[in-house]
C-alpha positions as CSV (number, residue, x, y, z in Angstrom):
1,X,-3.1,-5.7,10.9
2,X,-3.2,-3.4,13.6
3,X,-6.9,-1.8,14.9
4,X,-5.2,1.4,15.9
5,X,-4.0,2.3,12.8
6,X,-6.4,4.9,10.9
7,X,-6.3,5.2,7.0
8,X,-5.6,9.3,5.9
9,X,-7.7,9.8,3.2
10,X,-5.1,12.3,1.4
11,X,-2.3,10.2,2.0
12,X,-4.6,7.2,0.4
13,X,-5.5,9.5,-2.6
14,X,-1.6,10.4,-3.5
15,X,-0.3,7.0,-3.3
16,X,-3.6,6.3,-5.8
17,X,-2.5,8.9,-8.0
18,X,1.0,8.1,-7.8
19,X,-0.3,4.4,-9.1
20,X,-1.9,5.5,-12.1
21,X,1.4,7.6,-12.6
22,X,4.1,4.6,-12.6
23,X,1.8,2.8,-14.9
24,X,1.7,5.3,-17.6
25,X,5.4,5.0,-17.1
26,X,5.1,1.5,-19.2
27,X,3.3,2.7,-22.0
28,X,5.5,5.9,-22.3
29,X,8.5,3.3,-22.1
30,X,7.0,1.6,-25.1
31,X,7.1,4.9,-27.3
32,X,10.7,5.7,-26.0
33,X,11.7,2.7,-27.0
34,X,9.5,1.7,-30.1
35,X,10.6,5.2,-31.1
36,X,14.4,4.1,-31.4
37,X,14.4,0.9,-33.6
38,X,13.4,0.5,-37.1
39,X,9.8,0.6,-38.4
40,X,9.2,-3.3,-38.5
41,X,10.1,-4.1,-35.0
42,X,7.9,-1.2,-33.3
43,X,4.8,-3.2,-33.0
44,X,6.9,-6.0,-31.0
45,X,8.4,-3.6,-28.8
46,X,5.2,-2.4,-28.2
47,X,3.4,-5.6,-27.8
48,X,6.6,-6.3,-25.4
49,X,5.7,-3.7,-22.8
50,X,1.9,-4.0,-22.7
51,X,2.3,-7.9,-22.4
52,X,4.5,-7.2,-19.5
53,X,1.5,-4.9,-17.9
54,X,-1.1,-7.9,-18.2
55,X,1.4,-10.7,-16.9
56,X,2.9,-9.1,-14.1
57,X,-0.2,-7.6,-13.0
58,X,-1.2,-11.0,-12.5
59,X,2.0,-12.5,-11.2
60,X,2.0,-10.2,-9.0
61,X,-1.5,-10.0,-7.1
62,X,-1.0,-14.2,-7.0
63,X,2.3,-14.5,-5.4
64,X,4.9,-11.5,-6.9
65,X,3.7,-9.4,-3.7
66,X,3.8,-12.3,-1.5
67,X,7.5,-13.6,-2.7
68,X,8.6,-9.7,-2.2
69,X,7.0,-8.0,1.4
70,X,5.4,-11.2,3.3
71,X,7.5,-12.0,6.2
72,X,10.2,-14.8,5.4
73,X,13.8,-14.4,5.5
74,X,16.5,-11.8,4.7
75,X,16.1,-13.0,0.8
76,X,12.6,-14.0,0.1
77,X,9.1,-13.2,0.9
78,X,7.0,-16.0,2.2
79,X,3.5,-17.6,-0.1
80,X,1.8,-16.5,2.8
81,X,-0.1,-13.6,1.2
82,X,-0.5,-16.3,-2.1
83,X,-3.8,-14.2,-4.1
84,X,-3.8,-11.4,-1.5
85,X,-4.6,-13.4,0.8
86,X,-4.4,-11.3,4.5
87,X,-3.8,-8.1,2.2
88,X,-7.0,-6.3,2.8
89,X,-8.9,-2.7,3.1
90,X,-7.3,-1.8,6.4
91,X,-3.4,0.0,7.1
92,X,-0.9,-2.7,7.5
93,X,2.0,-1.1,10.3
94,X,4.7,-2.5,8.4
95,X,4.5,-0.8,5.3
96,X,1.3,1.5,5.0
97,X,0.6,3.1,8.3
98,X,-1.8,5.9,7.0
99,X,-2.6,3.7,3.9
100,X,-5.0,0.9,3.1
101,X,-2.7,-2.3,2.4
102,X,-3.6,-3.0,-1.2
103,X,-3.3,0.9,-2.2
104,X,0.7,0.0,-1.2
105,X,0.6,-3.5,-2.9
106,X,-0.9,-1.6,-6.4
107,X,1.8,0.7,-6.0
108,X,4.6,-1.5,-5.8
109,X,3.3,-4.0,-8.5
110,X,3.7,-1.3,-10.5
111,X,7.3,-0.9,-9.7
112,X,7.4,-4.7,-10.3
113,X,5.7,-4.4,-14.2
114,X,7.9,-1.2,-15.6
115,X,11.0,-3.4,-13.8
116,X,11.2,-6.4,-16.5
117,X,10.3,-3.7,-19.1
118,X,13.1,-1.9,-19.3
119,X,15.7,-4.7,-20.5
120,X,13.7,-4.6,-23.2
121,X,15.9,-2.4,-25.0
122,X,19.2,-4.5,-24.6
123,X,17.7,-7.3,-26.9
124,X,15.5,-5.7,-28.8
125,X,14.9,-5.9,-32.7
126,X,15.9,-10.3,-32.2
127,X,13.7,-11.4,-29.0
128,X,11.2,-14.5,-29.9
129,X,8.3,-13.4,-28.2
130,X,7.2,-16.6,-26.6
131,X,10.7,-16.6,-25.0
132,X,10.7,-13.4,-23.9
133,X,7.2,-13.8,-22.3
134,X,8.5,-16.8,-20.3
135,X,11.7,-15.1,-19.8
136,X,9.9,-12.5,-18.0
137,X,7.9,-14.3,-15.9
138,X,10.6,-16.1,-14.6
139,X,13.1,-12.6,-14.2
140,X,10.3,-11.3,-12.2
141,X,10.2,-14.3,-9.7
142,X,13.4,-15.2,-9.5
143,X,15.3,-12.2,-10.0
144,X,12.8,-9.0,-8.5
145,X,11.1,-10.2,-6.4
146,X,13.9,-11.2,-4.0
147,X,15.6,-8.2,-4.5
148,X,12.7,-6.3,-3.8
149,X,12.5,-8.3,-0.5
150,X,15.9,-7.8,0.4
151,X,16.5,-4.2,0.1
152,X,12.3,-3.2,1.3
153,X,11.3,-6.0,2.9
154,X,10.8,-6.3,6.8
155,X,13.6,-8.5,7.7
156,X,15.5,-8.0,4.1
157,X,19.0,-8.9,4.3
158,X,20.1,-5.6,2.8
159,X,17.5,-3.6,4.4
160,X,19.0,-4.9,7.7
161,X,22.2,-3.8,6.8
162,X,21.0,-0.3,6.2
163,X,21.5,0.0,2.7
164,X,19.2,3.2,1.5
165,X,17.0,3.3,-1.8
166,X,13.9,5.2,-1.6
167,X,12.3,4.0,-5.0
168,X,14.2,1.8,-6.6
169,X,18.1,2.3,-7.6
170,X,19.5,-1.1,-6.8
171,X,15.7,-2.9,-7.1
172,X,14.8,-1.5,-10.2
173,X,17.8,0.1,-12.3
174,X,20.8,-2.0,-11.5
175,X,18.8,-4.8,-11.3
176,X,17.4,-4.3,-14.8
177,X,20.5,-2.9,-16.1
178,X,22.9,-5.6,-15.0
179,X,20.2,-8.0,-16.7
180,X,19.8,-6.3,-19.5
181,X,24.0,-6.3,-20.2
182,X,24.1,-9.6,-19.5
183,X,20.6,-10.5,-22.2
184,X,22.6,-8.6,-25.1
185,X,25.7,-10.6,-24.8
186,X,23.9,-14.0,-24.6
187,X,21.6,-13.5,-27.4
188,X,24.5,-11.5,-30.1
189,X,24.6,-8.6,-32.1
190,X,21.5,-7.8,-34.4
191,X,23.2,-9.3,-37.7
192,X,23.3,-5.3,-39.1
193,X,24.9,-4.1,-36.3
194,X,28.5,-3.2,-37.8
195,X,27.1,-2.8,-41.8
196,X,24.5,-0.6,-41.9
197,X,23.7,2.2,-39.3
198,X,20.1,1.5,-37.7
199,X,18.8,5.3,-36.3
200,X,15.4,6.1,-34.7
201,X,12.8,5.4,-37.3
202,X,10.6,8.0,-35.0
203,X,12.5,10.4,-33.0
204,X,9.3,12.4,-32.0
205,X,7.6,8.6,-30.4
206,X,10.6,9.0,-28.0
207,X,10.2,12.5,-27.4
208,X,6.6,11.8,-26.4
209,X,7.7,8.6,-24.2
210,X,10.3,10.5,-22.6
211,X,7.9,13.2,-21.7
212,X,5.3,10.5,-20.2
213,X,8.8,8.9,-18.1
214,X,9.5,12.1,-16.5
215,X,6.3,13.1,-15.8
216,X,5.2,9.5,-14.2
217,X,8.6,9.3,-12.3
218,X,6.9,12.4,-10.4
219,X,5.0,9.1,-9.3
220,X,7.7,6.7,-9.0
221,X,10.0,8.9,-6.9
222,X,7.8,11.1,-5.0
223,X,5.1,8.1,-4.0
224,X,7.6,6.3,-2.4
225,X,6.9,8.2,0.6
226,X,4.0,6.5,1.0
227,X,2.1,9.8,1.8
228,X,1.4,13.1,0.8
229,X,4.5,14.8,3.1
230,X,7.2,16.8,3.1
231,X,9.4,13.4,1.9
232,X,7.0,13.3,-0.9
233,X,7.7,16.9,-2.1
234,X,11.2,17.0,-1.5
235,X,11.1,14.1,-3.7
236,X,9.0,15.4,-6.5
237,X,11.5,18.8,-6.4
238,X,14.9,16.8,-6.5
239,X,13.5,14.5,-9.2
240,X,12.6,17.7,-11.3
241,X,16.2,19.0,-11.0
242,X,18.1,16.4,-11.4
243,X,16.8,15.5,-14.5
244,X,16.9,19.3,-15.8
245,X,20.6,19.0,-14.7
246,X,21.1,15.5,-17.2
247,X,18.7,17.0,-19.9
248,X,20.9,20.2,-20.1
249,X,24.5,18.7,-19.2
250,X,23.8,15.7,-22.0
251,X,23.0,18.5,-24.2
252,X,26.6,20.3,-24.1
253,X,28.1,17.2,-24.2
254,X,27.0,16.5,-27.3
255,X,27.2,19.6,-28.7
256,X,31.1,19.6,-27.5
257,X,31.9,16.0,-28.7
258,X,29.7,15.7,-31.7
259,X,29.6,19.0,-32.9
260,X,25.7,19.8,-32.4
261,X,23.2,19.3,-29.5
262,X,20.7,16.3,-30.2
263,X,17.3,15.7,-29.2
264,X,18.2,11.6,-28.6
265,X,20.7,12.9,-26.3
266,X,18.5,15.3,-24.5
267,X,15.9,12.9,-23.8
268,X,18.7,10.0,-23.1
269,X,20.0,12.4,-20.5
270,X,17.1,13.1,-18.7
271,X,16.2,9.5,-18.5
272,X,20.1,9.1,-17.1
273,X,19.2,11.9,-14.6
274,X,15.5,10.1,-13.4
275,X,17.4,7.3,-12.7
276,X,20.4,8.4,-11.2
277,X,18.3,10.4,-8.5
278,X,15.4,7.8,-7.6
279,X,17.4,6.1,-4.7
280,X,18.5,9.1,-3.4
281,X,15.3,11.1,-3.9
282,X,13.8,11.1,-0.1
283,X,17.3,11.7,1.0
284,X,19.2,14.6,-0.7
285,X,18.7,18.3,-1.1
286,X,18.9,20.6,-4.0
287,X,22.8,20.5,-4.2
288,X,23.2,16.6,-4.4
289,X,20.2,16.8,-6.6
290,X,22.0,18.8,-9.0
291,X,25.7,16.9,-8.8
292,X,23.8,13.3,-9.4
293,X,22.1,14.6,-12.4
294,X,25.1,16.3,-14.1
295,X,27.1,13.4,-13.4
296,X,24.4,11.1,-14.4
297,X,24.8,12.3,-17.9
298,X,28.5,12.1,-17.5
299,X,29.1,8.3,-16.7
300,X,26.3,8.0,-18.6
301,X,27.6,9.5,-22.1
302,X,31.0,7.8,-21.5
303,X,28.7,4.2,-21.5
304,X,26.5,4.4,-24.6
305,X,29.3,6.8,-26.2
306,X,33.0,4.7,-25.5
307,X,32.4,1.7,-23.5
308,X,29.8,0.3,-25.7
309,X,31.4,0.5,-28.5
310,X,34.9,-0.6,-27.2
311,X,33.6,-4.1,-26.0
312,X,31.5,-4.2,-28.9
313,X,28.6,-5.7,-27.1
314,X,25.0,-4.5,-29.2
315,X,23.3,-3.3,-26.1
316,X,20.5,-2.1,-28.5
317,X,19.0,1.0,-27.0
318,X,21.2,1.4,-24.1
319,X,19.5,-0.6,-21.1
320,X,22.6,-0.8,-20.0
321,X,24.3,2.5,-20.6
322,X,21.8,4.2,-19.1
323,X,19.7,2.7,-16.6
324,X,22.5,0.0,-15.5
325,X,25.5,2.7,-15.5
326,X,23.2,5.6,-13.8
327,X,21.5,2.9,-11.4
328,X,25.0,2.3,-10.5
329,X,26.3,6.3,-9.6
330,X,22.8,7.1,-8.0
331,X,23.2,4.2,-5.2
332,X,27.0,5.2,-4.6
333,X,25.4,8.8,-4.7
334,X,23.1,8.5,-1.9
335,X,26.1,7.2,0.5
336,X,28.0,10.5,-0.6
337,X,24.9,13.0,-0.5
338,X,22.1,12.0,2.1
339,X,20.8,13.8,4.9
340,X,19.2,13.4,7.7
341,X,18.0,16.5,8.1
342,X,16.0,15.7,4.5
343,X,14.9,12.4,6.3
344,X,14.7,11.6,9.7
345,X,14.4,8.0,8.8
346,X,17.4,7.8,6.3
347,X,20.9,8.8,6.9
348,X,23.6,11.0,6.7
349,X,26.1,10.5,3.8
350,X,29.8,11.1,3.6
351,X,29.5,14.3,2.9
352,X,27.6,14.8,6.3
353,X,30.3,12.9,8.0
354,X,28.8,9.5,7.6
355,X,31.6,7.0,5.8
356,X,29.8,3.6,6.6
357,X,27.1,4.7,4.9
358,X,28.6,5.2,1.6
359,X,30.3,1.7,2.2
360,X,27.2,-0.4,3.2
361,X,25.8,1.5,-0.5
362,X,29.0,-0.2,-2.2
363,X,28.2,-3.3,-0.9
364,X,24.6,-3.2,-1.7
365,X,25.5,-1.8,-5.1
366,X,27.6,-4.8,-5.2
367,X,25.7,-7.3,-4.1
368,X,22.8,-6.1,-6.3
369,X,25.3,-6.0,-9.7
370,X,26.6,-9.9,-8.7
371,X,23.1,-11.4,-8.4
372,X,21.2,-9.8,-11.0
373,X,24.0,-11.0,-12.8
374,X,24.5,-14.6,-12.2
375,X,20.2,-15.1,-12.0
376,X,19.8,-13.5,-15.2
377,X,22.5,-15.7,-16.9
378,X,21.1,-19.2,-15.9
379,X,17.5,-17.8,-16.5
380,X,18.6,-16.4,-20.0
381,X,20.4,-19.8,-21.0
382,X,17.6,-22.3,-19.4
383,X,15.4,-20.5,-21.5
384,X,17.2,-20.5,-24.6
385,X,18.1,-24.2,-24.2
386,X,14.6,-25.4,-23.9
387,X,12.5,-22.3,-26.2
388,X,15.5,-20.6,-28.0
389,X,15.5,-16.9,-27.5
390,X,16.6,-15.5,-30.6
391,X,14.5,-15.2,-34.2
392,X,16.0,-17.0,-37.0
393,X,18.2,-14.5,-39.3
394,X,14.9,-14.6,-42.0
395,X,12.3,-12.8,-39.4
396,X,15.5,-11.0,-38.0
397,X,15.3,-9.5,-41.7
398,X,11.3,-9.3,-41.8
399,X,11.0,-7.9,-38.9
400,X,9.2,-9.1,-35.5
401,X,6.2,-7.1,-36.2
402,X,5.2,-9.2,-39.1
403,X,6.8,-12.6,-37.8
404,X,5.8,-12.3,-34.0
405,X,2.8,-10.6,-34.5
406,X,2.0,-10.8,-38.1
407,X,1.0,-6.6,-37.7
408,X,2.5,-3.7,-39.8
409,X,2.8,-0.5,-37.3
410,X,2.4,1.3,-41.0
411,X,0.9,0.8,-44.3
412,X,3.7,2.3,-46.5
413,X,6.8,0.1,-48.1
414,X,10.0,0.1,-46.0
C-alpha cells in the first residue's frame, strides 16, 4: 500500500461499471450457449454457467486472487492475501494506482468466473454435473490462476519476458480453448453425433447472448485499462470494429461456401472477432483492428467448418473453434500489429519494426497452448477416475435437465 497514492473517483467508477459489465458476460454466455443444444440440456447449460458465478466468486475472494496477483514467483501467486486479507479500500501501486484495490480484485474475478465458463460448450449435452462442479474448481486453481499470474502478475514469468495481452488472449481464450479441445476428446462424442443432426433448438436465445457478449466485452476489453483514459477508449473502438469486421466477413463466407448468409454464423463470427482482438485491444489501431477481425472469422470458419470435422472430435459448440483457434491468431496478432504510439507502456509489433516482439508472443502463445494442455488432461482424468465425468447413455437420452436437475426449461412434449 502506498500513502501517496490518491484514488480517482472516475477512474474508480469505470472499472465499477466495467465489473457489472464482464459479469453480465456469464449470463449472456449461458443463452449463447443454451441457445445452441437441444431443448432438454438447456436448463443444465444454464445451471452450468450460474453455478460457475457462485463458486468462483467465492474461490476467488478466498484464495483465487491471492494464487493469481500476491507476490510469489514467476508461476504462482502466494496465500498471502488468503480471504482478502491486505486487499483493502486504499490504491495498491502495483496494479491499481488511481483505484481502490478490491475495485481491481472484483474486476479480475470476473475474468476468473466467465474463464471456466466458456469450455462449457466443448462437453456440453454429457457433463455429470457434480463432476463438472469439481472439475471447475479445480481448472480454476490449478490451471487460471497460474496463468493469470504468469502473464499479469508482478514477477510473472511471462510477464517478465514481455509477452503482451491486455485482457485476456493467452489467460482467458487459449487457456479455455486448449481446455476445452482437450475436455471433448476425453469425455467422447455425444452418442447422436454422426446419426442425427442436433441444430440450435433456439436460435434467437443466442442472438440475445451474443448481443449481451459484445456489449459486456465493451467491459472486458476496454476496463483493462484500469481507468477511464485514452487506452480505455481506444480499446472500446478497436473492440467495436473488429467484431463488425468478423460479424460481416463470417457472413460472406457463409453465404460463399454454403450458399446463404446465417445468423449462427453472424453471431459465431463476432464472438471469433471479440476474441481475436482482446489481447491486442490497448495496443493496435483501427487498421490492425480491422485485419484481426476479418481474419478472425477466417481461421476461425476453417476450425468449426473443416478441421472439426476432419478429426472428428465433437467439440460441441465450438469452444475450441472459436475461442481456442481465435485466442490463438489474436496473440500472434498483437506481435504483428502493436504500437507504441497506441500504448506507451506496450510495444511495437513487427509491422512497426519490432520482430522479438512477435517471437516472445509465439512463445507465450506456446507456452500458454502446452500447459493448458497437459493441466487440463490430468485434471480431466483424476476427476473422471474418482467421480466419472460423463452421464450414463440413459440420461444422455433424457436429457441433463431432467436427470441433473430434475427441471423442464419447457412444458410442451419434445
Amino acid at each position: 500500500m502506498d500513502s501517496k497514492l490518491v484514488i480517482d473517483t472516475g477512474d474508480t467508477a469505470w472499472m465499477l461499471i466495467s465489473s457489472a459489465l464482464v459479469m453480465l458476460m456469464t449470463p449472456g454466455l449461458a443463452f449463447f450457449y443454451g441457445g445452441l443444444v437441444r431443448r432438454k440440456n438447456i436448463l443444465g447449460v444454464l445451471m452450468q454457467c450460474f453455478i460457475i458465478l457462485a463458486a468462483l466468486s467465492l474461490q476467488w475472494v478466498l484464495f483465487g486472487y491471492s494464487l493469481s496477483f500476491a507476490p510469489g514467483n514467476g508461476f504462482l501467486g502466494s496465500l498471502q492475501w488468503f480471504g482478502l486479507n491486505g486487499v483493502g479500500l486504499e490504491p495498491y501501486s502495483d496494479y491499481s494506482a488511481t483505484i481502490p484495490h478490491q475495485a481491481f480484485m472484483i474486476f479480475q474475478g470476473m475474468f476468473a468466473v466467465i474463464t471456466p465458463a466458456l469450455i462449457i460448450g466443448a462437453f456440453a449435452e454429457r457433463m455429470k454435473f457434480s463432476a463438472f462442479l469439481v472439475f471447475t474448481l479445480l481448472w480454476a486453481t490449478f490451471v487460471y490462476d497460474p496463468m493469470a499470474h504468469m502473464v499479469w502478475g508482478v514477477g510473472g514469468w511471462l510477464r517478465n519476458l514481455g509477452a503482451l495481452d491486455f485482457a485476456g488472449g493467452t489467460v482467458v481464450h487459449i487457456n479455455a480453448g486448449i481446455a476445452a479441445l482437450v475436455t471433448a476428446i476425453v469425455i467422447g462424442k455425444r452418442k447422436c453425433y454422426k446419426k442425427h443432426p442436433t441444430s440450435p433448438h433456439n436460435l434467437p436465445f443466442s442472438v440475445l447472448g451474443a448481443a449481451l457478449l459484445w456489449f459486456g466485452w465493451f467491459g472486458f476489453n476496454a476496463g483493462s485499462a484500469l481507468g477511464a483514459n485514452g487506452v480505455a477508449v481506444n480499446a472500446f473502438v478497436v473492440t467495436n470494429t473488429a467484431a463488425a469486421a468478423a460479424a460481416l466477413c463470417w457472413a460472406l463466407l457463409d453465404w460463399k461456401f454454403n450458399r446463404n448468409p446465417t445468423m449462427l454464423g453472424t453471431i459465431s463470427g463476432a464472438v471469433a472477432g471479440l476474441v481475436a482482438i482482446t489481447p491486442a485491444a490497448g495496443f493496435v489501431g483501427i487498421g490492425g483492428a480491422i485485419a484481426i477481425g476479418l481474419l478472425s472469422s477466417v481461421f476461425c470458419f476453417i476450425a468449426v467448418g473443416f478441421i472439426k470435422h476432419k478429426f472428428g472430435y465433437d467439440d460441441s459448440l465450438d469452444a475450441f473453434g472459436i475461442h481456442g483457434v481465435g485466442g490463438i491468431w489474436g496473440s500472434l496478432a498483437t506481435g504483428l500489429f502493436a504500437l507504441k504510439s497506441i500504448n506507451p507502456a506496450g510495444a511495437d509489433g513487427l509491422f512497426a519494426g519490432n520482430p522479438k516482439l512477435f517471437l516472445v508472443q509465439i512463445a507465450a502463445t506456446a507456452a500458454t497452448m502446452v500447459y493448458a494442455f497437459v493441466a487440463t488432461y490430468i485434471l480431466f482424468k483424476l476427476v473422471d477416475k474418482f467421480i466419472g465425468v460423463r452421464v450414463v447413455e440413459e440420461e444422455e437420452a433424457m436429457g441433463l435437465d431432467l436427470t441433473q436437475h430434475n427441471e423442464r426449461a419447457y412444458t410442451m412434449l419434445e
